[in-house]
Each structure stands twice: as C-alpha cells, then as structure tokens.
N, C-alpha and C positions, 0 to 999 in steps of 0.2 A: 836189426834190433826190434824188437816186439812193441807193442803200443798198450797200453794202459788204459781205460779212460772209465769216465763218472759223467752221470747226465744228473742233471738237479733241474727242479720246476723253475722256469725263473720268475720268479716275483722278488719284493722288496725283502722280502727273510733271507735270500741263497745271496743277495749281492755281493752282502762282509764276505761270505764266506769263499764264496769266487775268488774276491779281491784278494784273499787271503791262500788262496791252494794256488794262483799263479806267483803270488811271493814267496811262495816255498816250492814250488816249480820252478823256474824261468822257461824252460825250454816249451813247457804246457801252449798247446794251441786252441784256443777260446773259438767254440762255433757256436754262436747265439742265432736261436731261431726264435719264432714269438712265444709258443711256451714252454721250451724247455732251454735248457744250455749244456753243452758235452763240451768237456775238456778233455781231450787227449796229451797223453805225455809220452815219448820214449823210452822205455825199458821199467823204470817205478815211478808214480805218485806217494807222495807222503803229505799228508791232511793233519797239522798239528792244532792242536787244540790251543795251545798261547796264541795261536797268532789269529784265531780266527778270533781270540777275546780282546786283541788288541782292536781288530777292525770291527768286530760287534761292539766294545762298550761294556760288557757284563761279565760274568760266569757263562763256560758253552760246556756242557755235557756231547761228547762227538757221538754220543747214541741220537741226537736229535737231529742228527744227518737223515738219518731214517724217516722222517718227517716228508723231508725236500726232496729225498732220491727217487729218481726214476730206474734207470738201470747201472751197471757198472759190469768192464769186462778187467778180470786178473784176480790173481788169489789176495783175499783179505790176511792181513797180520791187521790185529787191532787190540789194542792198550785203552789204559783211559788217558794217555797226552799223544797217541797219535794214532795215525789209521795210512796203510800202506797198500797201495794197490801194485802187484808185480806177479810176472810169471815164473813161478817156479821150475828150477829146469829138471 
C-alpha cells in the first residue's frame, strides 16, 4: 500500500491542526523533528476542516494550510470541508 504524507512547520499554529489530521487518521504516523512535522498515512489522508475547528476554537479556511505547509507527497482532491491526499491509480 502507498504512503501519503504532509509536513507542516511546527509551531503553536500547526498543533490543532496535527491533533486534528491524526483524529481523522488513526493509522497516521507522527515524525516531529525541531522545525518541521511529517505525518505519513497508508494509502489516503483526509484534513477536514470541522475538526481542525473543533481543535482550533474558530472558523479554519483549509486554504490556510498553505500558510504552515512545507511539502506533501499524493494527489490533492480538495473541497472547502476537506482536503484528501491519495494516489491515484
């Protein structure tokens, strides 16, 4: 099965948002180094936008990933309630 993955800077902004693409992952495996963070997933990620508002507090626009992103390996499907990273066969 193929891997997935998203790196985001880490600071105090990408934390919710972490906390929030492993609760809609489970399988996601969290590699923190000092400034960045890459989560790999097996086969898709899916980045919803409720949930990252549940752990933010606010309104999240999933364009302001782009902000925090460093790189990301799979094809984008992206909505305005979610953003899907998977490889297309």
């Amino acid at each position: 099965m193929s891997t997935v993955f998203i790196a985001l800077q880490a600071n105090e902004d990408t934390r919710p948002i972490i906390d929030a693409i492993v609760q809609d992952n489970p399988s996601a495996i969290v590699d923190r180094q000092p400034a960045m963070v890459k989560i790999d997933v097996p086969g898709s990620m899916t980045i919803r936008r409720e949930t990252i508002e549940e752990h933010i507090g606010r309104a999240y626009d999933l364009q302001e990933l782009q902000i925090n992103l460093i790189t990301l390996s799979g094809n984008v499907d992206e909505d305005e309630d979610s953003f899907t990273l998977r490889w297309n066969a």
